[in-house]
DRENPA-3360 file (N, C-alpha, C; in nm, 2 decimals, always signed):
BEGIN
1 = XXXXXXXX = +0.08/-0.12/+0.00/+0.00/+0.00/+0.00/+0.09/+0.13/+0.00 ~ +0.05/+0.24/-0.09/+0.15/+0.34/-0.07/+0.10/+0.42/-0.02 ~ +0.18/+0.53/+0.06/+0.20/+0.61/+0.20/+0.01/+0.68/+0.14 ~ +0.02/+0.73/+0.07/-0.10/+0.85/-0.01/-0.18/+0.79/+0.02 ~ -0.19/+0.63/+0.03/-0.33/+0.60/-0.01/-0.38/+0.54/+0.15 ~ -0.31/+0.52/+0.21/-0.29/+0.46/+0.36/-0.45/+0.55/+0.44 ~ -0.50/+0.64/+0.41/-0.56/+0.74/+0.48/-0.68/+0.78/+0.36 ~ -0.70/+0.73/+0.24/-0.75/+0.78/+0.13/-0.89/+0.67/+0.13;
9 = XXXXXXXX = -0.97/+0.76/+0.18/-1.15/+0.72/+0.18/-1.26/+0.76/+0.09 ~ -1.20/+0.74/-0.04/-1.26/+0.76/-0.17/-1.36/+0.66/-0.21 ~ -1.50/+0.68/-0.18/-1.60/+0.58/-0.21/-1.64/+0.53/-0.13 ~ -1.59/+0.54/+0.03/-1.67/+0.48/+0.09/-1.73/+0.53/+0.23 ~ -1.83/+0.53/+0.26/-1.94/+0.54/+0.31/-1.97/+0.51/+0.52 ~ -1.96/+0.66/+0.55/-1.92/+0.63/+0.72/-2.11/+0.68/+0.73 ~ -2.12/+0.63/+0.91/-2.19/+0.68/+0.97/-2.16/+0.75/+1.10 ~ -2.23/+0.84/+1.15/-2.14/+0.91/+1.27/-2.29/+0.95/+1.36;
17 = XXXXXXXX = -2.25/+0.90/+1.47/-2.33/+0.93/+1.55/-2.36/+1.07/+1.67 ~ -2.44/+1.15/+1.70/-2.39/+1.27/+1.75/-2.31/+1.37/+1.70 ~ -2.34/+1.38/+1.59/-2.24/+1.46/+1.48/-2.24/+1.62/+1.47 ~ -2.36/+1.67/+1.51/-2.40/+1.83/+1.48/-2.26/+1.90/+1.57 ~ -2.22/+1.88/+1.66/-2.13/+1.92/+1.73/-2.03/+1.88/+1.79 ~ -1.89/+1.94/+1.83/-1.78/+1.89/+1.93/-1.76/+1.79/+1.87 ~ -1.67/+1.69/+1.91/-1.63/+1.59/+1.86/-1.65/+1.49/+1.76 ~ -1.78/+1.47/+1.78/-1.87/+1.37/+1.65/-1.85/+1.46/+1.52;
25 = XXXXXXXX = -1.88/+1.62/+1.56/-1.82/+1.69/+1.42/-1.73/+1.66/+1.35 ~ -1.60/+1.69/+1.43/-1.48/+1.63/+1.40/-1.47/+1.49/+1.33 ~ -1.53/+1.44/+1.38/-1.49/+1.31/+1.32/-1.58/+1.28/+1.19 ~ -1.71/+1.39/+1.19/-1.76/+1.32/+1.08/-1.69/+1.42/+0.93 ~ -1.66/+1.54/+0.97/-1.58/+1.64/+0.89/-1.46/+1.57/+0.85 ~ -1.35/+1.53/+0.93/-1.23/+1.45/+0.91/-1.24/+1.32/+0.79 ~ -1.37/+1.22/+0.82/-1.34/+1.12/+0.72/-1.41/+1.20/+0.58 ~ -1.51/+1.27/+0.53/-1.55/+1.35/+0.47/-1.44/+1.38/+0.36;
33 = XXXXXXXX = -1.33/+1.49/+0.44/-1.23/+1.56/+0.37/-1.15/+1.45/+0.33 ~ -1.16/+1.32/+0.38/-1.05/+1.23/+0.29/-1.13/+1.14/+0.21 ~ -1.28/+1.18/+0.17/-1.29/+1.17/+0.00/-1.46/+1.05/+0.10 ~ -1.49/+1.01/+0.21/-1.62/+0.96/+0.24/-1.75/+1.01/+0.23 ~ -1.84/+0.98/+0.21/-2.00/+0.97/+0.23/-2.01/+1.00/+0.35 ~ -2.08/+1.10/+0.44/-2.07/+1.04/+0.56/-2.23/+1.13/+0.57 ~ -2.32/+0.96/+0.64/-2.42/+1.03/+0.69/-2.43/+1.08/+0.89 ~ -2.45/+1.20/+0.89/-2.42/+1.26/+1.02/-2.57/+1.25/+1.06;
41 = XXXXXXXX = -2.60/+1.18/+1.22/-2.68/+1.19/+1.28/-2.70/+1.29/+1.42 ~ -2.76/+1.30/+1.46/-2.80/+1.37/+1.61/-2.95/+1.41/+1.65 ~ -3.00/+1.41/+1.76/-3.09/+1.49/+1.79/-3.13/+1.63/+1.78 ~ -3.04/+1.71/+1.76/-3.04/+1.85/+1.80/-3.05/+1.90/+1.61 ~ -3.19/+1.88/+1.56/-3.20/+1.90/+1.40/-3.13/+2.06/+1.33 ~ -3.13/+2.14/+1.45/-3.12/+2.25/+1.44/-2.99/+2.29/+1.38 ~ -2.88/+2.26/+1.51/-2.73/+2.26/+1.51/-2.71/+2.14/+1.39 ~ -2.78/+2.02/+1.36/-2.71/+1.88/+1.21/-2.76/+1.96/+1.12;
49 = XXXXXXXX = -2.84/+2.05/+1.12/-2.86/+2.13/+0.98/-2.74/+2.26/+0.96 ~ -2.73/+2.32/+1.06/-2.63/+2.40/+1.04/-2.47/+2.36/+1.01 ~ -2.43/+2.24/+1.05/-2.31/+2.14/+1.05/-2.29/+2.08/+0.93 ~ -2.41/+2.06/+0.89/-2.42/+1.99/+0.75/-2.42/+2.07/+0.61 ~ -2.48/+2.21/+0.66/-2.46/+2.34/+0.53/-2.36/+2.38/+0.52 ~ -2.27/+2.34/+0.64/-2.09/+2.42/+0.62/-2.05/+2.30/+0.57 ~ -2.03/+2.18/+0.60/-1.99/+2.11/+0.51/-2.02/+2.04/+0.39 ~ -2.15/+2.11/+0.34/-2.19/+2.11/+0.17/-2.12/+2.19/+0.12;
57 = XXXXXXXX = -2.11/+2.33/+0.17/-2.06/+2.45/+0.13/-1.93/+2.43/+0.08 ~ -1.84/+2.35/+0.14/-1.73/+2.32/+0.12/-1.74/+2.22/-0.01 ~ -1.83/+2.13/-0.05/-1.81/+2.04/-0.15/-1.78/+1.89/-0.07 ~ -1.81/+1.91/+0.04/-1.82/+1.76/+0.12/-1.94/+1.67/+0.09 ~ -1.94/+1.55/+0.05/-2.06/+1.44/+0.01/-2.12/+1.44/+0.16 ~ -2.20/+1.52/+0.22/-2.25/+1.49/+0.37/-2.40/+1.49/+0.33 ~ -2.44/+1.39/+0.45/-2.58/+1.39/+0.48/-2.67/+1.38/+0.62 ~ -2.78/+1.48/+0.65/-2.80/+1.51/+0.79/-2.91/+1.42/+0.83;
65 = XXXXXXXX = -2.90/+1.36/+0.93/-3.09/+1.30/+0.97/-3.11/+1.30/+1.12 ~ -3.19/+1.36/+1.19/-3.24/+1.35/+1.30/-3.27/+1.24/+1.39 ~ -3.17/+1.18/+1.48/-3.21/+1.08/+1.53/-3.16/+1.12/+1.70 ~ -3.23/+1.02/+1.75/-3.23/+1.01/+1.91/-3.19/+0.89/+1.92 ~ -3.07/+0.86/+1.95/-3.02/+0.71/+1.98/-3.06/+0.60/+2.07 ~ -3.12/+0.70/+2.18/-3.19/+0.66/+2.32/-3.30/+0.56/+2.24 ~ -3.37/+0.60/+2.11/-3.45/+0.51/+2.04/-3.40/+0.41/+1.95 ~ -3.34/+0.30/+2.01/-3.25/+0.23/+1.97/-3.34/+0.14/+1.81;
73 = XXXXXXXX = -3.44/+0.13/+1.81/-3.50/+0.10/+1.70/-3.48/+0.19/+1.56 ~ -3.52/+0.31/+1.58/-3.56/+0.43/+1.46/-3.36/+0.41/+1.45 ~ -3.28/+0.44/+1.54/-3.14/+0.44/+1.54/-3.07/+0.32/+1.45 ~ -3.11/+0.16/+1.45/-3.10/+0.07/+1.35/-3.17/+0.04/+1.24 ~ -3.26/+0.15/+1.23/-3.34/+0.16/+1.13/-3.24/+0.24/+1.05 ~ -3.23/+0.35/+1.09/-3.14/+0.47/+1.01/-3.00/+0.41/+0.98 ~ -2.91/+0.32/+1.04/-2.76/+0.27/+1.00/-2.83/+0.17/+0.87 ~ -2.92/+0.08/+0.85/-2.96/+0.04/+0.79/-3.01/+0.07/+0.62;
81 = XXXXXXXX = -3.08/+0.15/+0.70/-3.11/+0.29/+0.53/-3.00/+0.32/+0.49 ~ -2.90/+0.36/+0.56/-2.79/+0.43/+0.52/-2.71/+0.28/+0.42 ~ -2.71/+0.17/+0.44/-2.66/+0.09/+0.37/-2.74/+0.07/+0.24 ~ -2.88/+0.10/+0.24/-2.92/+0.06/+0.12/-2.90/+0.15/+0.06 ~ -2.94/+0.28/+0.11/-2.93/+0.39/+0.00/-2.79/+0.36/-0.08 ~ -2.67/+0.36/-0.04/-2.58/+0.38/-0.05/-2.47/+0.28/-0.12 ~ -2.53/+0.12/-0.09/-2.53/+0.02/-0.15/-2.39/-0.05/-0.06 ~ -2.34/+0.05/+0.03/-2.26/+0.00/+0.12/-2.24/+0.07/+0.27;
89 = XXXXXXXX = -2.14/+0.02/+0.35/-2.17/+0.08/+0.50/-1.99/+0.06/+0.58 ~ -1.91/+0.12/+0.52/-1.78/+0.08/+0.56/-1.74/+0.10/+0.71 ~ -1.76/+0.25/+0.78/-1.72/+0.34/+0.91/-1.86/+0.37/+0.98 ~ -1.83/+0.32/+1.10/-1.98/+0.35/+1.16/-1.89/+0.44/+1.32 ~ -1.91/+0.52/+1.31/-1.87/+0.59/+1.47/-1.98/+0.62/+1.59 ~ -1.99/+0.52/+1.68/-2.07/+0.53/+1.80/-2.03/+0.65/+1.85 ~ -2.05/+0.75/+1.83/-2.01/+0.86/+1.92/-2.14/+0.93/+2.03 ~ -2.20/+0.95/+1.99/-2.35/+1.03/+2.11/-2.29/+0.98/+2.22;
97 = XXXXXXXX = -2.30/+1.02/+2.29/-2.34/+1.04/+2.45/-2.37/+1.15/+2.53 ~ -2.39/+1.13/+2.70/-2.45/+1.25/+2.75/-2.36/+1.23/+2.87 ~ -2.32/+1.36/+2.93/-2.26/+1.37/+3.09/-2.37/+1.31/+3.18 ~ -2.31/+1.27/+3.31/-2.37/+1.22/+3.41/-2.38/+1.31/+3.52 ~ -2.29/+1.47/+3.48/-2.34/+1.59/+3.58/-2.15/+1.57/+3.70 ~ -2.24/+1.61/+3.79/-2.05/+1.66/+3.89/-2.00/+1.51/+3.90 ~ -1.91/+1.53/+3.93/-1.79/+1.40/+3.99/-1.86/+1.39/+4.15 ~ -1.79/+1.27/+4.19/-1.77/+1.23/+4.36/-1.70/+1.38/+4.43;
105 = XXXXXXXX = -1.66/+1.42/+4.39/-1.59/+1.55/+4.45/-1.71/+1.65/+4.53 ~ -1.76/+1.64/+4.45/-1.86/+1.76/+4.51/-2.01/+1.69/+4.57 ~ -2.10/+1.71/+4.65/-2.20/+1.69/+4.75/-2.32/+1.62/+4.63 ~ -2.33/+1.72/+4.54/-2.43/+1.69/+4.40/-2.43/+1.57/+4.35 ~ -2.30/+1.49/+4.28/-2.24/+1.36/+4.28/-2.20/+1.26/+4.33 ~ -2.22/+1.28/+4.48/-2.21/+1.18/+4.60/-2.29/+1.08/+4.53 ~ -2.25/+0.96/+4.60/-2.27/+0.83/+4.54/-2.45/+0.85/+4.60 ~ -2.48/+0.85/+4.74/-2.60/+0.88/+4.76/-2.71/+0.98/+4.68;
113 = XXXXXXXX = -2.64/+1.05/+4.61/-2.72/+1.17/+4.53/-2.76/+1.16/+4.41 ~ -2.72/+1.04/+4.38/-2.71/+0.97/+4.21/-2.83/+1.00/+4.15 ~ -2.88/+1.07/+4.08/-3.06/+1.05/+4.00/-3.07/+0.91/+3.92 ~ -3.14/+0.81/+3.98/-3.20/+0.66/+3.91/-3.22/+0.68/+3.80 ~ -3.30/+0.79/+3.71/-3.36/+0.84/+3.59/-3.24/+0.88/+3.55 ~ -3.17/+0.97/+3.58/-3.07/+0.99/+3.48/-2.92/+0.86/+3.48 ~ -2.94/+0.76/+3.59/-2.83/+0.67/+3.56/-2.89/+0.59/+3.45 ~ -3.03/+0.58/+3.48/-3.09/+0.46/+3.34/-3.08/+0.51/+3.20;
121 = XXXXXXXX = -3.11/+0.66/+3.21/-3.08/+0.75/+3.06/-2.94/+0.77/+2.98 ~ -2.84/+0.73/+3.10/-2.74/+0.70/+3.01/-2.72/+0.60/+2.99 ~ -2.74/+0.52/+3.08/-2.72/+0.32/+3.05/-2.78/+0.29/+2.88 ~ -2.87/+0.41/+2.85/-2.96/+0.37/+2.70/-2.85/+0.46/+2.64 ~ -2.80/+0.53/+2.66/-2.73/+0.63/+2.53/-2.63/+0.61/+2.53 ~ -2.57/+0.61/+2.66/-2.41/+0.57/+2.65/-2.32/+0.43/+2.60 ~ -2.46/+0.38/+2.63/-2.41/+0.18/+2.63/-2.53/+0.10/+2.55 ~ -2.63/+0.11/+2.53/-2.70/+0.04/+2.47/-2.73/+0.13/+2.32;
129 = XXXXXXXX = -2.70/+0.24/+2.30/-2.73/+0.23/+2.18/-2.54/+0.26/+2.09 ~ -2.48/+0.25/+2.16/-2.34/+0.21/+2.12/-2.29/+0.07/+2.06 ~ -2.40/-0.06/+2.19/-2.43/-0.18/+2.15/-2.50/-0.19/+1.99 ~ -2.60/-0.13/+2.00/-2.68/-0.14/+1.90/-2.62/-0.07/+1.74 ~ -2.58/+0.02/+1.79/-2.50/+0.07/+1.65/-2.42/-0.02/+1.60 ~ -2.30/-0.06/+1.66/-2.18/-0.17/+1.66/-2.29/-0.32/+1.57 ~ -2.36/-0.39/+1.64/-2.42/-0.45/+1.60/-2.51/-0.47/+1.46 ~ -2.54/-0.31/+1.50/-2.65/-0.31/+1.30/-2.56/-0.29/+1.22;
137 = XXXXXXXX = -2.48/-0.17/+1.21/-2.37/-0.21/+1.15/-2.26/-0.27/+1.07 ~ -2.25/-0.41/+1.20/-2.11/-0.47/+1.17/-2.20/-0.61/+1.07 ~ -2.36/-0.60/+1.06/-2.36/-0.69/+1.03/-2.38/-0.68/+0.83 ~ -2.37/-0.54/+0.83/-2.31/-0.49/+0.69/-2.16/-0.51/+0.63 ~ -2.09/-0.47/+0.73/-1.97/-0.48/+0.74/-1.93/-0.60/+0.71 ~ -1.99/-0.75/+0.78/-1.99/-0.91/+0.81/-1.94/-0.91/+0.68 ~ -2.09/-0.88/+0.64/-2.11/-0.95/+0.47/-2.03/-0.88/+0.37 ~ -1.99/-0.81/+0.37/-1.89/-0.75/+0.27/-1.72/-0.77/+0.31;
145 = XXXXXXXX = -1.69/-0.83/+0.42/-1.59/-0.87/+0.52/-1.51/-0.76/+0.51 ~ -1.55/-0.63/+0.57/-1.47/-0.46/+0.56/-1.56/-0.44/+0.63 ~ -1.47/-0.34/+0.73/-1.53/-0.26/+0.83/-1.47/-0.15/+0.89 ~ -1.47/-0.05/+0.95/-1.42/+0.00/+1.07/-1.51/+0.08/+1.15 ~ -1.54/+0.01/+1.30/-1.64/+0.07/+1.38/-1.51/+0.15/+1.49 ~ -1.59/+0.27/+1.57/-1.51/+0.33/+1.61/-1.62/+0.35/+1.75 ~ -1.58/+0.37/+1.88/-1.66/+0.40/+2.01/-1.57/+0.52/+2.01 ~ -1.65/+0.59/+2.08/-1.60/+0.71/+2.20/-1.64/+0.66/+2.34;
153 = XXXXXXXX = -1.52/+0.65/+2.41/-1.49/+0.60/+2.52/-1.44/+0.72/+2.61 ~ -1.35/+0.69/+2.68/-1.34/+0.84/+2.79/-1.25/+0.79/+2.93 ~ -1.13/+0.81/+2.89/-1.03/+0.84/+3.02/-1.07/+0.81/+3.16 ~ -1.21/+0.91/+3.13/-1.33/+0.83/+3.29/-1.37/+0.67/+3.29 ~ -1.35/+0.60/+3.18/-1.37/+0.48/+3.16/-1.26/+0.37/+3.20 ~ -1.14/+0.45/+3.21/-0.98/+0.37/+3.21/-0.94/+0.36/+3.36 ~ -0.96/+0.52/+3.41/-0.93/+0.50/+3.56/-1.00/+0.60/+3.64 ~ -1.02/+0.61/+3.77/-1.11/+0.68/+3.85/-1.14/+0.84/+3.80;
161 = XXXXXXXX = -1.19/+0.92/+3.81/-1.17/+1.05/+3.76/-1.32/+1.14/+3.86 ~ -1.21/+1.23/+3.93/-1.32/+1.25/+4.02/-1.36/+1.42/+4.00 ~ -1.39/+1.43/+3.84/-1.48/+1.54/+3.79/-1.60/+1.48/+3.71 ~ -1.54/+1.35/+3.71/-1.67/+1.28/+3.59/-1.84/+1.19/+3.71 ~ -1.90/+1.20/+3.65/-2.01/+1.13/+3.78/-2.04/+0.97/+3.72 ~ -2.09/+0.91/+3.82/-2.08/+0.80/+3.84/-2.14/+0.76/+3.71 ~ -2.27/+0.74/+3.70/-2.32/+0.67/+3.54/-2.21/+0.72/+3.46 ~ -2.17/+0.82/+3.45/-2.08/+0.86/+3.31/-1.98/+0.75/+3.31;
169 = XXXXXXXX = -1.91/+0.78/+3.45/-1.78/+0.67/+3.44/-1.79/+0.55/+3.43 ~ -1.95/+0.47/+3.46/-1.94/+0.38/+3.42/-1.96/+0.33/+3.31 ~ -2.06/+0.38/+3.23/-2.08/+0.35/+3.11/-1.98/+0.37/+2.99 ~ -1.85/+0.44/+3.05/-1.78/+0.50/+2.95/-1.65/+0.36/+2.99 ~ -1.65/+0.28/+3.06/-1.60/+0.20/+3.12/-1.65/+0.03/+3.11 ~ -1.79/+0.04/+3.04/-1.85/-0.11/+2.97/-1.82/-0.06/+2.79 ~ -1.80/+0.08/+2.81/-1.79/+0.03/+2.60/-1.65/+0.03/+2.59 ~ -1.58/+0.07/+2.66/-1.42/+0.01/+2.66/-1.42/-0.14/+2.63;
177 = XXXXXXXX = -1.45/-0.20/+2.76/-1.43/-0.37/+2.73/-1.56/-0.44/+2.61 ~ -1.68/-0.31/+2.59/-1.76/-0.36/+2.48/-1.69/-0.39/+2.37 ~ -1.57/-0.26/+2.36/-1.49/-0.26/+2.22/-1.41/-0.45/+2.23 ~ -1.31/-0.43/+2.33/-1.26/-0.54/+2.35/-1.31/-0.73/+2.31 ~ -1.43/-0.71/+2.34/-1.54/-0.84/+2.35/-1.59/-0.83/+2.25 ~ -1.58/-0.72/+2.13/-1.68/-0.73/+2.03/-1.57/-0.75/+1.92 ~ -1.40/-0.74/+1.94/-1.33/-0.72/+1.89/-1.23/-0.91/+1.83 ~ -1.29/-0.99/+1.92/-1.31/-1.15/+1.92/-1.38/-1.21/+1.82;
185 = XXXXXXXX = -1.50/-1.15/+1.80/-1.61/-1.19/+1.72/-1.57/-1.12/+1.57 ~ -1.56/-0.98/+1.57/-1.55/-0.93/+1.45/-1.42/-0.97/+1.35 ~ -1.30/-0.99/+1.43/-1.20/-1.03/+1.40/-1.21/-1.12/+1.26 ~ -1.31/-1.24/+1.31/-1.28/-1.35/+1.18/-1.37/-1.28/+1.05 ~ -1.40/-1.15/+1.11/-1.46/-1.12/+0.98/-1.41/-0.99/+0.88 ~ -1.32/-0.98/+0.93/-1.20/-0.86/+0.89/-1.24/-0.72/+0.91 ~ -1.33/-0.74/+0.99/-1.42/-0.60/+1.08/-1.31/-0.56/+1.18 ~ -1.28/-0.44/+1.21/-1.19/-0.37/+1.32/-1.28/-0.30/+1.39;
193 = XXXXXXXX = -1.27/-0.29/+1.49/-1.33/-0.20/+1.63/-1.24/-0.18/+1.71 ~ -1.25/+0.00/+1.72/-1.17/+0.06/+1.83/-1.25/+0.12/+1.93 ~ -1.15/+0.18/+2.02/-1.22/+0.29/+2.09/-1.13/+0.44/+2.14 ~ -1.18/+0.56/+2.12/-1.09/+0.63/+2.16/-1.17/+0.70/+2.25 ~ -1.03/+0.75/+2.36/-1.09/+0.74/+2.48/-1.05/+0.93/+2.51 ~ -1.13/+1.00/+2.45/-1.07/+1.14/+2.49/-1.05/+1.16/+2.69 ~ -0.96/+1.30/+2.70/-0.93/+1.33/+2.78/-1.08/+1.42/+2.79 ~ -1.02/+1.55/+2.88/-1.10/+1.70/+2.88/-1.11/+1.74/+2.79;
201 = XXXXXXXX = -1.17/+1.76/+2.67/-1.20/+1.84/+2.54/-1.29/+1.95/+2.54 ~ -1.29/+2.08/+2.50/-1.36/+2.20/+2.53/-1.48/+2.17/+2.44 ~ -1.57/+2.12/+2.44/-1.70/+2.03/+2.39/-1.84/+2.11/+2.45 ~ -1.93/+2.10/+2.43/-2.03/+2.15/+2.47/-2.10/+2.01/+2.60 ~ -2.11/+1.90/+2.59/-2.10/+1.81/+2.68/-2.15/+1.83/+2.82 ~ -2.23/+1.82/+2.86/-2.27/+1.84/+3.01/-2.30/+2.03/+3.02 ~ -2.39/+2.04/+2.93/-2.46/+2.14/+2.92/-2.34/+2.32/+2.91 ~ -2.21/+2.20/+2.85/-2.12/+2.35/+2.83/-2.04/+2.38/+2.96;
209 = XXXXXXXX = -1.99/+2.29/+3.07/-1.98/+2.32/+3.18/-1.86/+2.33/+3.15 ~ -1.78/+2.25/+3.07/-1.63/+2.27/+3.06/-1.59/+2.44/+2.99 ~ -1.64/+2.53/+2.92/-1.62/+2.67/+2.89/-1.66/+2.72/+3.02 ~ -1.69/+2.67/+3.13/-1.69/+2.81/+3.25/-1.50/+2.77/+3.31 ~ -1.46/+2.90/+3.34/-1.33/+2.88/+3.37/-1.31/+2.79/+3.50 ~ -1.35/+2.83/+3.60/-1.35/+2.76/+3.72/-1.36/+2.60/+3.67 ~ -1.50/+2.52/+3.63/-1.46/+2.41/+3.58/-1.33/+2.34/+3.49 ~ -1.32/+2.41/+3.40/-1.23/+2.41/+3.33/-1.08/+2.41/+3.39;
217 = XXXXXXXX = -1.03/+2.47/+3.52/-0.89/+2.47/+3.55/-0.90/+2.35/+3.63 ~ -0.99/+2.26/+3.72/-1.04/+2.14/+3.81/-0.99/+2.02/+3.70 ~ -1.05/+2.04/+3.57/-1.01/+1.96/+3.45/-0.86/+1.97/+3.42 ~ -0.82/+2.07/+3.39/-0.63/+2.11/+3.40/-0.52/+2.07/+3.45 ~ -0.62/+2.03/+3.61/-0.51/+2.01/+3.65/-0.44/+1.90/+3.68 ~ -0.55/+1.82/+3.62/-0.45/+1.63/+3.57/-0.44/+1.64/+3.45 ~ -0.39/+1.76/+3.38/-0.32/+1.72/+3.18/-0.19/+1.78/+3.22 ~ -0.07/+1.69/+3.22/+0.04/+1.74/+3.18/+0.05/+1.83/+3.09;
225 = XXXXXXXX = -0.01/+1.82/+2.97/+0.01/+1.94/+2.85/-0.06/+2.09/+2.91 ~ -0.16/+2.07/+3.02/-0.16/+2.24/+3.11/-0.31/+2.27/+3.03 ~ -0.36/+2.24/+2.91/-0.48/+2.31/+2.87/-0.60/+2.17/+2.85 ~ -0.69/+2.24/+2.79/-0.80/+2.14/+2.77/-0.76/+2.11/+2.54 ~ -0.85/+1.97/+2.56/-0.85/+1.96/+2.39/-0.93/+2.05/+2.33 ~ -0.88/+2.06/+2.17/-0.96/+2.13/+2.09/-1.06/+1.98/+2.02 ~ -1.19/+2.05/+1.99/-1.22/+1.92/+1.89/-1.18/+1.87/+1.80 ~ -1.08/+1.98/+1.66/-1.02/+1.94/+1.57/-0.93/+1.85/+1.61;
233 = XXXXXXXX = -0.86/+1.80/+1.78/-0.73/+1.74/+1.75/-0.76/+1.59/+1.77 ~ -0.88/+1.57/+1.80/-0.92/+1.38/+1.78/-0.94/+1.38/+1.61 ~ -0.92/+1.45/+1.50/-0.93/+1.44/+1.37/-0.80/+1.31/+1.35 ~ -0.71/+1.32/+1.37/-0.62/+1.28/+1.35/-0.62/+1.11/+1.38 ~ -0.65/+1.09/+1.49/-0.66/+0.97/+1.56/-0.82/+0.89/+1.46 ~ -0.89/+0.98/+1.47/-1.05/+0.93/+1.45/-0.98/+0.87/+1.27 ~ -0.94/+0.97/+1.18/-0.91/+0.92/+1.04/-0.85/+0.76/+1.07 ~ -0.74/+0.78/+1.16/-0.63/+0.68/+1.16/-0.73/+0.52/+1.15;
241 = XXXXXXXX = -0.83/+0.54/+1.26/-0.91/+0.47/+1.30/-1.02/+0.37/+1.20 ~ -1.03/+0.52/+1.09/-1.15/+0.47/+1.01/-1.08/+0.44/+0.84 ~ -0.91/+0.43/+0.87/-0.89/+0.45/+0.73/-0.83/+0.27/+0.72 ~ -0.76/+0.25/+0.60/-0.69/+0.14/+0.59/-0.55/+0.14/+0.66 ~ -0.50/+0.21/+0.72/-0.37/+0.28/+0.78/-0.40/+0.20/+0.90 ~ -0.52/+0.19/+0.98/-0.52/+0.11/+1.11/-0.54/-0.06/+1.09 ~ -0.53/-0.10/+0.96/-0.55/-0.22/+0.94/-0.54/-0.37/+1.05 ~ -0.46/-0.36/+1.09/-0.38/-0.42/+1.20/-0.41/-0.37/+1.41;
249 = XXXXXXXX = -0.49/-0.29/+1.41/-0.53/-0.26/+1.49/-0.70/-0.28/+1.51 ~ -0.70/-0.37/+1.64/-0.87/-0.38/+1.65/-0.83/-0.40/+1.82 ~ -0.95/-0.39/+1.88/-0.97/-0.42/+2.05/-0.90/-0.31/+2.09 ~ -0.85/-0.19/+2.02/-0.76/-0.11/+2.15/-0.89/+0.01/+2.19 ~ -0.80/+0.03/+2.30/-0.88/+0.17/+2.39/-0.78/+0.26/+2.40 ~ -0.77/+0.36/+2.29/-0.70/+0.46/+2.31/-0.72/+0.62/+2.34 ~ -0.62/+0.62/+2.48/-0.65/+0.78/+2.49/-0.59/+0.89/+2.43 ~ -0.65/+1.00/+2.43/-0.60/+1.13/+2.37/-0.66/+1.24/+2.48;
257 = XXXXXXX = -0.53/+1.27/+2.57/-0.59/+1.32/+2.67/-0.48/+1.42/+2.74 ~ -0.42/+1.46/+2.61/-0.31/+1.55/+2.70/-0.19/+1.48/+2.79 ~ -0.23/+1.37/+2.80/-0.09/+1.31/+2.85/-0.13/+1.29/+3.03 ~ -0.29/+1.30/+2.99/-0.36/+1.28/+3.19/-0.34/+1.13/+3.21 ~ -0.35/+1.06/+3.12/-0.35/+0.91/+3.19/-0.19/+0.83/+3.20 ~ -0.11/+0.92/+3.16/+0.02/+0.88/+3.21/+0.05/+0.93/+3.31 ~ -0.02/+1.03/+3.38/+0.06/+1.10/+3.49/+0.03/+1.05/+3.65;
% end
C-alpha cells in the first residue's frame, strides 16, 4: 500500500453518530475531507442542519438526519437505510453520548445523590445504543468482510476520575471492554473495532460546563500538556481509526488526553 493512499477514503461510506457538534463533528468532517460519504446523525436538527450546510458548502458528500439514539429501533433503522441507500456501510462511529453531571468530588455527585432516571438514561445512550449501532452495523460490514467501527470512550472509563459522575464513568467504562469483546467476534470477519478514549475536550457536553473557567482549571489540573483539547485534535486519531492505515489494529482503547492518563 502506498504512503498516499494509507488514509484515502474515496468511495466509501461512514456513519457518525452525534455529529452536529464537538467531537462527533470532527470526526464526521475528518473522514468526509479524505474523500467519504458520511451520513451525520443527532438529535439537536437544528445545530445537524447548520453542520451539514458548512460542510456542503465546502463540496463535502455529507448527509444530515435526525435521530435520538436513546430510540434504539428508529437508530438501526437509520444505519440500515444508510446501507441501502448507498449500496454500502464501511465506518460507523458510536459517538452520542451525555454527561452524568458533577464528579464524587462535590456533594451533587455523592454516590448517595445519584438520580436513578438519569443513571438509566445514560445506560440507553451511552451503552446500549453504542451496543446497537456496533451490532447493525457490523452486520453490513460481516457481509462485505470490511469494516471499521469506532466508540467514543473516555479516560473516565480507564481510571477513576473525580470530575466525571458516576453513570458517566461507568458507562464510558463497559464500552471500553464492549470494544474489547466485540473485537473477538468481528476479528474473523475482517471487521476492526476501536475505541478512543478522549481526555478534557472544550465540547459543549454536560450542558457546556467545561467553557466556564472555574470548571475548566479542576479539568487542567490532571493534563500534563496544562490546557484542555480542541475538537479538531481527535481528527487525526478518529481518520487513523476509520482508514486502511489502522489495518492491523482492533480491540484497543486509546487515549487522547493530554498526557492525563500517564501521569
Amino acid at each position: 500500500m502506498q504512503d498516499k493512499s494509507m488514509f484515502d477514503l474515496d468511495g466509501q461510506v461512514a456513519f457518525v453518530t452525534g455529529a452536529a457538534k464537538g467531537l462527533g463533528f470532527a470526526m464526521a468532517e475528518v473522514v468526509a475531507e479524505h474523500g467519504a460519504t458520511v451520513v451525520m446523525t443527532d438529535i439537536d436538527g437544528t445545530a445537524l442542519a447548520a453542520s451539514v450546510g458548512r460542510l456542503e458548502a465546502r463540496g463535502l458528500k455529507v448527509h444530515g438526519e435526525v435521530v435520538d439514539v436513546s430510540d434504539t429501533g428508529v437508530l438501526a433503522r437509520s444505519i440500515d437505510a444508510t446501507a441501502a441507500r448507498f449500496g454500502r456501510l464501511d465506518i460507523a462511529f458510536a459517538n452520542a453520548g451525555l454527561s452524568a453531571g458533577s464528579g464524587p468530588m462535590t456533594d451533587a455527585g455523592a454516590m448517595a445523590n445519584v438520580d436513578m432516571d438519569r443513571w438509566n438514561r445514560l445506560l440507553q445512550i451511552n451503552l446500549t445504543s453504542v451496543f446497537v449501532t456496533i451490532r447493525t452495523a457490523a452486520a453490513h460490514m460481516q457481509a462485505r468482510r470490511s469494516g471499521r467501527l469506532i466508540v467514543t470512550a473516555s479516560i473516565a472509563g480507564i481510571r477513576g476520575e473525580r470530575m466525571c459522575g458516576y453513570a458517566y464513568a461507568s458507562t464510558k467504562a463497559a464500552v471500553a471492554n464492549l470494544v474489547r469483546q466485540c473485537s473477538i467476534e468481528l476479528s474473523a470477519h475482517n471487521v476492526t473495532i476501536n475505541a478512543i478514549a478522549p481526555g478534557p475536550f472544550l465540547t459543549d457536553i454536560g450542558q457546556g460546563r467545561l467553557h466556564q473557567p472555574d470548571v475548566a482549571a479542576e479539568f487542567v489540573r490532571d493534563v500534563p500538556l496544562g490546557r484542555l483539547g480542541e475538537p479538531h485534535e481527535i481528527k487525526g486519531l478518529a481518520l487513523l481509526l476509520a482508514s486502511p492505515a489502522s489495518s492491523y489494529i482492533t480491540g484497543a482503547v486509546i487515549p487522547i488526553d493530554g498526557g492525563a492518563t500517564a501521569s
